[in-house]
N, C-alpha and C positions, 0 to 999 in steps of 0.2 A: 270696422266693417259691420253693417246691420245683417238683420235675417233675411233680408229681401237681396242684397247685394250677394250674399255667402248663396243663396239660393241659386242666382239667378248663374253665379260662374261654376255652381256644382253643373249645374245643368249644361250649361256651355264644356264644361270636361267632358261629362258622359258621351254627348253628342262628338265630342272627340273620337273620344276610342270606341263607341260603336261605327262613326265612318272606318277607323282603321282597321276593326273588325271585321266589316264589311267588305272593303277591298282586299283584306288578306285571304279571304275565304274565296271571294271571287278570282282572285290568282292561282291561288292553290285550284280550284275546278279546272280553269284553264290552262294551266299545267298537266292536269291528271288527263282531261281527255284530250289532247291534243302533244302531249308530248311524253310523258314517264308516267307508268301505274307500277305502283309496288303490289308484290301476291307473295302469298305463302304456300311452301308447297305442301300439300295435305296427304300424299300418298306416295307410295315406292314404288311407282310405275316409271319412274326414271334414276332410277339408282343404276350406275353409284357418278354420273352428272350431280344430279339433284335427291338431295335428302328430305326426308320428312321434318317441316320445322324450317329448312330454306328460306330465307326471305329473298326476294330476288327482285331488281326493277325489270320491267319489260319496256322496249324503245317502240312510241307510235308511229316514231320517226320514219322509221326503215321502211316500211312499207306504204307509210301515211295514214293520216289516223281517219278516222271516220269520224266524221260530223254525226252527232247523236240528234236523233228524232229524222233526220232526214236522207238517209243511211251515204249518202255520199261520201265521196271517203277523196281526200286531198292528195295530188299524188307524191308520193315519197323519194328518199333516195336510193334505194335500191327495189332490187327483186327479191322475192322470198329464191333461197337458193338450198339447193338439196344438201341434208348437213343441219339445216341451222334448228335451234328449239327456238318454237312456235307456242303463242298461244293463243287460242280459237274459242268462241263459243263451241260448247261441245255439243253434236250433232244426238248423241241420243237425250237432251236435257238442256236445252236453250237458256236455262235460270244458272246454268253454269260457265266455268270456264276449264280445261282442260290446258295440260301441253306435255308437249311431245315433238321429237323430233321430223323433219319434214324428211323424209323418201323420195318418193314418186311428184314427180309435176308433171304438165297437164301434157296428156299426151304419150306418157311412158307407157309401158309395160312392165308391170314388177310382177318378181315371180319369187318366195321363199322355198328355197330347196335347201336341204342337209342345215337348218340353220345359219344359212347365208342367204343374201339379198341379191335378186339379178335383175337389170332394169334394160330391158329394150336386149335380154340377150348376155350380154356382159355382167360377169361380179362386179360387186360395190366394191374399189379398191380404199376410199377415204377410212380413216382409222377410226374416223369418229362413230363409224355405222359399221364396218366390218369386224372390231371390236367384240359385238354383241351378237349372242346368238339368241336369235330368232325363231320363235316355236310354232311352229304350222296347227292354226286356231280359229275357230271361228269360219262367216261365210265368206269372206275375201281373204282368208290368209290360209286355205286348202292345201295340202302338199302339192306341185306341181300344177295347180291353179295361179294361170297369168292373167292378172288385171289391169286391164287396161283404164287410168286417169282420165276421168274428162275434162273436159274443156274449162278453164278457170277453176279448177280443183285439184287438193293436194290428198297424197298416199301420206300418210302421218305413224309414227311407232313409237311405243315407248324403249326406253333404252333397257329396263329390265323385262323382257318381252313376257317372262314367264308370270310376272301379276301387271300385266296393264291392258286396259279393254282400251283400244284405238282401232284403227283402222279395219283390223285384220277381224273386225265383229259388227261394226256399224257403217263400213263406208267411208266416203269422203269428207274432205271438205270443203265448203266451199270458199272463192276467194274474199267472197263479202262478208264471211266468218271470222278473215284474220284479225286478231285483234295489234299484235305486236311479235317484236324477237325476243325473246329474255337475253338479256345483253350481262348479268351483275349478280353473282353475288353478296347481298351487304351484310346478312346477317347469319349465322353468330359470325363472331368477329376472326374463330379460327379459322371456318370456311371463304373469309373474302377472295374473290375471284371473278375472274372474266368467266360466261359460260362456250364452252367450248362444242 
């Protein structure tokens, strides 16, 4: 084999595995916005669900993922359902992401009193939210202050209420906010887990 043959199939390889490169990246995108994003959790606003260091997938699935650039969003196999952790672009800082558990949907009345949750009147009886006591803080989470959910917007908390800024300081969210469910613990390997 001469230098021009050896040349010409190095170059015929490269061009190989730069197409495989190519399409592997382009799947992998296409995967991440359209179906699973892995996030790490960075604060103990949801302890002891999620720790600091969590690595967790979120499903775009669930609710349907949004088409980037054109904010449309596909629609999903469920509803966002009170209960579930949420992750949203975060309403005081749009360059971020935020999550926490969903509350109020659109339309409720929630009211924190004695460190319980009352929604439209009634205690929260699910264990996932009743669990947690709730510290009356901030300008929507006032003692005895009922907030009423608007329209295509979720009431959102964190599950350690005593260090987590959500709702109960900024507001809502909105439903074109939602990003996904956090559905997975993957990492470390002791905490693997469904999130609950």
């Amino acid at each position: 084999m001469d230098w021009q043959d050896l040349k010409k199939k190095t170059v015929v390889e490269a061009k190989k595995w730069l197409d495989a490169a190519i399409w592997a990246f382009v799947l992998a995108v296409f995967v991440r916005v359209l179906f699973f994003e892995p996030y790490k959790i960075p604060t103990g606003s949801m302890i002891p669900t999620l720790i600091p260091g969590d690595k967790i997938f979120v499903s775009k699935l669930h609710y349907g993922p949004r088409i980037p650039f054109i904010g449309l969003r596909i629609k999903g196999f469920s509803r966002p359902k009170r209960g579930d952790v949420i992750v949203f672009i975060a309403p005081p800082d749009r360059s971020k992401c935020y999550i926490k558990r969903l509350i109020g949907l659109p339309g409720d009345r929630v009211l924190i009193h004695n460190g319980s949750i009352y929604i439209n009147g009634q205690p929260i009886t699910d264990p996932k939210i009743s669990k947690n006591f709730y510290y009356n803080a901030g300008e929507y989470g006032r003692e005895d202050k009922e907030i009423l959910v608007p329209a295509k917007s979720f009431f959102v908390l964190g599950d350690n209420s005593a260090s987590s800024r959500d709702s109960r300081y900024w507001g809502f969210v909105p439903y074109r906010d939602l990003i996904g469910k956090a559905i997975f613990i993957w990492w470390p390997i002791k905490r693997i887990e469904l999130i609950r």
